[in-house]
N, C-alpha and C positions, 0 to 999 in steps of 0.2 A: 755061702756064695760070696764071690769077693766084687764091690761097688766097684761101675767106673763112673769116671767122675767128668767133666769139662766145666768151667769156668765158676769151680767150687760146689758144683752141683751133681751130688752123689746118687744114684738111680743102681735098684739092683730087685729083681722078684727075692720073694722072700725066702723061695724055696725052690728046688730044684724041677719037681713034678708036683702037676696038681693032676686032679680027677675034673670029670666034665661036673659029675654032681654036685660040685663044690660053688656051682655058677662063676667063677671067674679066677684071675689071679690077680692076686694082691704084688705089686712093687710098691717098695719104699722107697721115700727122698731124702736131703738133707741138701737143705740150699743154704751154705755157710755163707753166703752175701750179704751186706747189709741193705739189700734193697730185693723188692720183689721179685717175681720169676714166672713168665707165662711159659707156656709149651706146645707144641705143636706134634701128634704121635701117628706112628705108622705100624702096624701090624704086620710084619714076614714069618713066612713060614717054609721050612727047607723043603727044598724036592728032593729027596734021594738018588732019585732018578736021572737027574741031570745035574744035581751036586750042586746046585745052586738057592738062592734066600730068594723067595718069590714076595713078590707084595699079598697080602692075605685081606687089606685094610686100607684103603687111601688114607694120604696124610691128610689131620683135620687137626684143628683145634683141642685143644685137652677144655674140659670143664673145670674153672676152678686155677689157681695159679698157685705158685709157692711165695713164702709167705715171709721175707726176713727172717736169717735165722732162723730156720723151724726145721722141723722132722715130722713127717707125716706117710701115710700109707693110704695108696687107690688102690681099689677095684675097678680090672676092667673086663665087664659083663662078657659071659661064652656067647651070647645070641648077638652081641653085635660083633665083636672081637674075634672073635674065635670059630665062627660059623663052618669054617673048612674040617671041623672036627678035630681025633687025635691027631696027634703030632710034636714034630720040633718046632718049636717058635723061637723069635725075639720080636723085643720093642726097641723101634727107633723114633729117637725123638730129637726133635732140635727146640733148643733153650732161647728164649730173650727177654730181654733186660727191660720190664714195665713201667711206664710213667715218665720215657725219655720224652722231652719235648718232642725234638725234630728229629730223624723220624718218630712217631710213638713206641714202639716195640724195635730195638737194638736187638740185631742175633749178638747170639752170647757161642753159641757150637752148637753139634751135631753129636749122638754118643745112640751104640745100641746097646742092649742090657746083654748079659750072658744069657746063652739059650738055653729055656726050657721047655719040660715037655707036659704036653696036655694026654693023660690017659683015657 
């Protein structure tokens, strides 16, 4: 699966399909910034039916931020993420920039991952 990126910050699941059994899907990052990275994520899930990305997830807080320069891999849990069952999904997330003085948190962008699907 091919990363997309905003403001050097590269977001992509690891894999196309996961199973429920699996408890969750894993997205990796790479935040080539030399300064840290919080995040902010939202769960959508397609409707077939009306051919549109519904919200599945309010946007919240991620746990945990990125890290200079780093590459790392989340899990985000089926029981709280994923509750709506199979399906197509994506993650949207919006980036900012940690430890700015004024304001504290600078948006950086907005980016969703490619869809995938929960079996």
């Amino acid at each position: 699966m091919t990363s997309k990126n905003v403001s050097n910050i590269y977001v992509n699941p690891i894999k196309d399909n996961f199973t429920t059994s699996e408890g969750g899907v894993k997205i990796a990052f790479e935040n080539k910034n030399p300064f840290d990275v919080e995040s902010k994520v939202k769960v959508e899930k397609f409707n077939s039916t009306k051919s549109i990305w519904e919200s599945a997830r309010v946007l919240q807080g991620s746990e945990g931020g990125l890290s200079a320069n780093t590459k790392q891999i989340e899990q985000l849990l089926t029981i709280p993420f994923f509750k709506k069952g199979v399906g197509k999904y994506r993650i949207y997330y919006e980036f900012y920039k940690a430890g700015t003085v004024i304001p504290y948190f600078t948006k950086l962008g907005t980016l969703t991952t490619t869809p995938f699907n929960i079996k």
